[in-house]
C-alpha positions in Angstrom: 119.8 108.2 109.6 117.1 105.8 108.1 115.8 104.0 110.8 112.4 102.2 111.6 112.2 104.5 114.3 112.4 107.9 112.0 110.8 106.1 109.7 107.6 105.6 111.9 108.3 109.3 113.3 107.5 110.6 109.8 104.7 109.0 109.4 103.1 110.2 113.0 104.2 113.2 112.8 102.0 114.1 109.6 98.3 114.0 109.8 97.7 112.1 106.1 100.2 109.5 106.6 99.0 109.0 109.9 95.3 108.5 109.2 96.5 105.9 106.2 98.8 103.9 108.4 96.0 103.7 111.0 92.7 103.3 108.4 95.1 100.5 107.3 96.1 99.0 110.6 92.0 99.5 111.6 90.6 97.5 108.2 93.1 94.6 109.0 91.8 94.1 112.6 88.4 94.4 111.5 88.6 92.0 109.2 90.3 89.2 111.5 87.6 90.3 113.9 84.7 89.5 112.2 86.6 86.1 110.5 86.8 85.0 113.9 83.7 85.4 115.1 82.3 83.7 112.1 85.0 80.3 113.0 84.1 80.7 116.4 80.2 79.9 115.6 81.0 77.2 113.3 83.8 75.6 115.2 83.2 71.6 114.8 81.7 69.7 117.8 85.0 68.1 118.4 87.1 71.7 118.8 84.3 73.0 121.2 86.7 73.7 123.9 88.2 76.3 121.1 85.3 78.6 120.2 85.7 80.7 123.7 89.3 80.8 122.7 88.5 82.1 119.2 85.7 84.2 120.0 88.3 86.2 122.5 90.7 86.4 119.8 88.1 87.9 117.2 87.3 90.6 120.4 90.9 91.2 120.7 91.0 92.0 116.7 87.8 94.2 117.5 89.4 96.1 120.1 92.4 96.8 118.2 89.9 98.7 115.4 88.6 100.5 117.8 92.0 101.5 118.8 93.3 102.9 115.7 90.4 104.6 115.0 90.3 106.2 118.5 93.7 107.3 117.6 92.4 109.0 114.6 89.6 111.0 116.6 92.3 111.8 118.9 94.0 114.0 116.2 90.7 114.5 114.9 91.2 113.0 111.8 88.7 110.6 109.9 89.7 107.0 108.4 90.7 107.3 104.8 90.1 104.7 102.4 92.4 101.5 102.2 94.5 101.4 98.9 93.3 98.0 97.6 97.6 97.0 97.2 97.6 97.4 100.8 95.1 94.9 102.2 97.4 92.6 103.8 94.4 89.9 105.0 92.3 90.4 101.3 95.2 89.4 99.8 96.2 86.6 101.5 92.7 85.1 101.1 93.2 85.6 97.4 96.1 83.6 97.8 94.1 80.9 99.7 95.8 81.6 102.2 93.5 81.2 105.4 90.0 80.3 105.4 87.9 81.5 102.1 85.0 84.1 103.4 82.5 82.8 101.2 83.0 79.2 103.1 82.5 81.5 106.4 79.5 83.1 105.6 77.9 80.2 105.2 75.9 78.9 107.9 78.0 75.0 107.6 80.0 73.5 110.5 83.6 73.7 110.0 86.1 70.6 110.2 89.2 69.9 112.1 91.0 70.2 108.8 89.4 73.7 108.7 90.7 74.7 112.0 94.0 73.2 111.2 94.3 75.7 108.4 93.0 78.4 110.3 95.1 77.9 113.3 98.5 77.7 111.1 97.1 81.0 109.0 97.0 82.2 112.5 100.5 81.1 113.6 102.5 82.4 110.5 100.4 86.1 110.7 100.4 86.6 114.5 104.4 85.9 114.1 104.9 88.8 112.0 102.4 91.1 113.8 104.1 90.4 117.3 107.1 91.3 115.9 106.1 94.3 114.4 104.0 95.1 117.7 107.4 94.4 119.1 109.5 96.6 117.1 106.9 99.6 118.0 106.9 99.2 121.5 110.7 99.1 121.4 110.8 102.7 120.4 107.3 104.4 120.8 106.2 102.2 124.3 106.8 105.6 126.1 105.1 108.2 123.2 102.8 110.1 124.5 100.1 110.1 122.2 100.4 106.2 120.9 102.1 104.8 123.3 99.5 102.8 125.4 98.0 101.7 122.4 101.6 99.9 121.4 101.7 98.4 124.6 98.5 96.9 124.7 98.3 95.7 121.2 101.7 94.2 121.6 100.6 92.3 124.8 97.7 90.9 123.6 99.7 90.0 120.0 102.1 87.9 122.0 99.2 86.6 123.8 97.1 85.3 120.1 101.0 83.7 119.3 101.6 81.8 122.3 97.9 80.5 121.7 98.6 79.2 118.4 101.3 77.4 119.0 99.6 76.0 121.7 96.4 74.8 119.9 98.3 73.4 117.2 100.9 71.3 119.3 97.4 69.9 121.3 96.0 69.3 117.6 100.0 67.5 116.3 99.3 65.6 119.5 96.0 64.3 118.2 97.6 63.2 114.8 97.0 66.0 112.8 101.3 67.0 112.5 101.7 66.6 108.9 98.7 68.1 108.0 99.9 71.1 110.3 103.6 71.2 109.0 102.2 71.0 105.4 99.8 73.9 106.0 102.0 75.9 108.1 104.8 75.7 105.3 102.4 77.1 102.3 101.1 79.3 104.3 104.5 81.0 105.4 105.7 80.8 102.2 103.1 82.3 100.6 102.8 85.3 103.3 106.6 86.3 103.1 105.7 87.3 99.2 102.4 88.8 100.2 103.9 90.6 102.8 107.2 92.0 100.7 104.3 93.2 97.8 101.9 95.0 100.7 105.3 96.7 102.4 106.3 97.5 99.5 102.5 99.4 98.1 102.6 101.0 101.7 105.8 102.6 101.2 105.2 103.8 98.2 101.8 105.5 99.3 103.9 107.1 102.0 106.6 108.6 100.1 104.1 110.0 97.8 102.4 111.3 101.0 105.7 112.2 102.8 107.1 113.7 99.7 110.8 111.4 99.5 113.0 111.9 97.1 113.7 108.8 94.9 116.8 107.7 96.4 115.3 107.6 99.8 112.0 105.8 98.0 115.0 103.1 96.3 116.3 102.6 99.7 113.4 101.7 101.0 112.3 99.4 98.2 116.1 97.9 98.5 115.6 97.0 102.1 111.8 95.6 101.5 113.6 93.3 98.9 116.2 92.3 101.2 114.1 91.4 103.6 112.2 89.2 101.2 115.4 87.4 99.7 116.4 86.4 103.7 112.9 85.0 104.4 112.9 82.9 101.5 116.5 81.5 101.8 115.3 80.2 105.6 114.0 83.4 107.5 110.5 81.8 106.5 111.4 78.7 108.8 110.7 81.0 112.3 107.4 81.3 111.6 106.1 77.5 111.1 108.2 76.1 114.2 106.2 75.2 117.7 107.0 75.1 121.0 105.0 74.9 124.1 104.6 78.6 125.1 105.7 80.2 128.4 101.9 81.5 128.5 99.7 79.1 128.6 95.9 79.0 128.2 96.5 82.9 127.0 93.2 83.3 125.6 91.4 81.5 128.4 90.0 84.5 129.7 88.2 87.5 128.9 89.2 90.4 126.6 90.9 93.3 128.1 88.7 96.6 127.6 90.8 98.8 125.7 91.9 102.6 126.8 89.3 105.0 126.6 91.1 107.3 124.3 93.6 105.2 122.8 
């Protein structure tokens, strides 16, 4: 039966798919890592009370890296290179989606329109990565060799959603809720596609990998497109709501170290 569940269990169970899905899963946390630290130090004098928030997020992103790659060693594999079709957070950015890199690596104090954008970019992508860290723990929290990862990467997703829509209800609050539901909306839009076009390059990198037969390969394709068609008819909608979370203040503390070996 094609399940997520068999579907993941495929792609542990072989060493090549494996070290893609986590070389792919490292980049991407990398990436939000280091574009956090770099808001975090330009944070505006008005959103100081955010940059400990941010900078813990960026050393969540870090840690979940270090994770993936730790899994890798584990096996004692190496991280592959990432298939450019598969860089979810490049291309996003290339989509303007987010906060451009060159206007982070510049040494230039951001402004509460810049947070605004980065907090909604923040919102929309933590929704879908809780969910997905969701979906994992439901059927690999007790695995063995990944299992503690999914637990802990799941937790402290959960914790980077329940601080966005946190942040951004404090910032509505303040007068900035159009400019929030404006951004959230082009910003989920915009992801639902980016997201169907990355699932979809991932797949296909797998079943070359994993050797599918084309039928299984159509399926999968099939299902990626459904997906897509729901979250633009209204799916879309989950992911720009707020409500006051049941965990406040979640990044009000410091980062959790992460396993020793994964």
């Amino acid at each position: 039966m094609l399940s997520a569940k068999s579907l993941f269990q495929e792609i542990l169970d072989n060493d090549e798919s494996f070290a893609l899905f986590c070389s792919i899963a490292a980049s991407g946390e990398s990436q939000g890592g280091w574009e956090n630290a770099r808001i975090a130090a330009l944070v505006p004098e008005t959103q100081r009370d955010l940059a400990p928030k941010i900078t813990r997020h960026g050393a969540d992103e870090d840690k979940h890296g270090r994770i993936f790659n730790a899994l890798l060693k584990k096996r004692g594999l190496e991280p592959v290179p990432v298939p450019p079709d598969t860089d979810y957070t490049m291309l996003l950015e290339r989509n303007g989606i987010g906060l451009a890199h060159d206007k982070l690596e510049r040494d230039e104090p951001l402004t509460v329109q810049d947070i605004v954008t980065y907090l909604a970019h923040s919102r929309v992508t933590e929704q879908r990565a809780s969910e997905q860290m969701d979906l994992l723990r439901k059927h690999f929290a007790d695995h063995p060799d990944v299992g503690r990862a999914v637990k802990m990467i799941s937790n402290d997703e959960d914790n980077h959603l329940a601080y966005c829509h946190e942040e951004l209800l404090r910032l509505a609050y303040a007068g900035h809720g159009r400019a929030i539901q404006r951004t959230l909306r082009e910003c989920a839009l915009t992801e639902i596609r980016v997201y169907r076009d990355v699932s979809l390059a991932v797949m296909a990198h797998m079943g070359r990998i994993l050797g599918w037969p084309k039928p299984k390969a159509a399926l999968l394709a099939a299902g990626i497109h459904a997906v897509y068609l729901y979250e633009r008819l209204g799916g879309w909608r989950r992911t720009v709501s707020l409500r006051m979370p049941e965990r406040r203040n979640a990044l009000g503390g410091p980062a959790t170290p992460e396993p020793e070996a994964a």
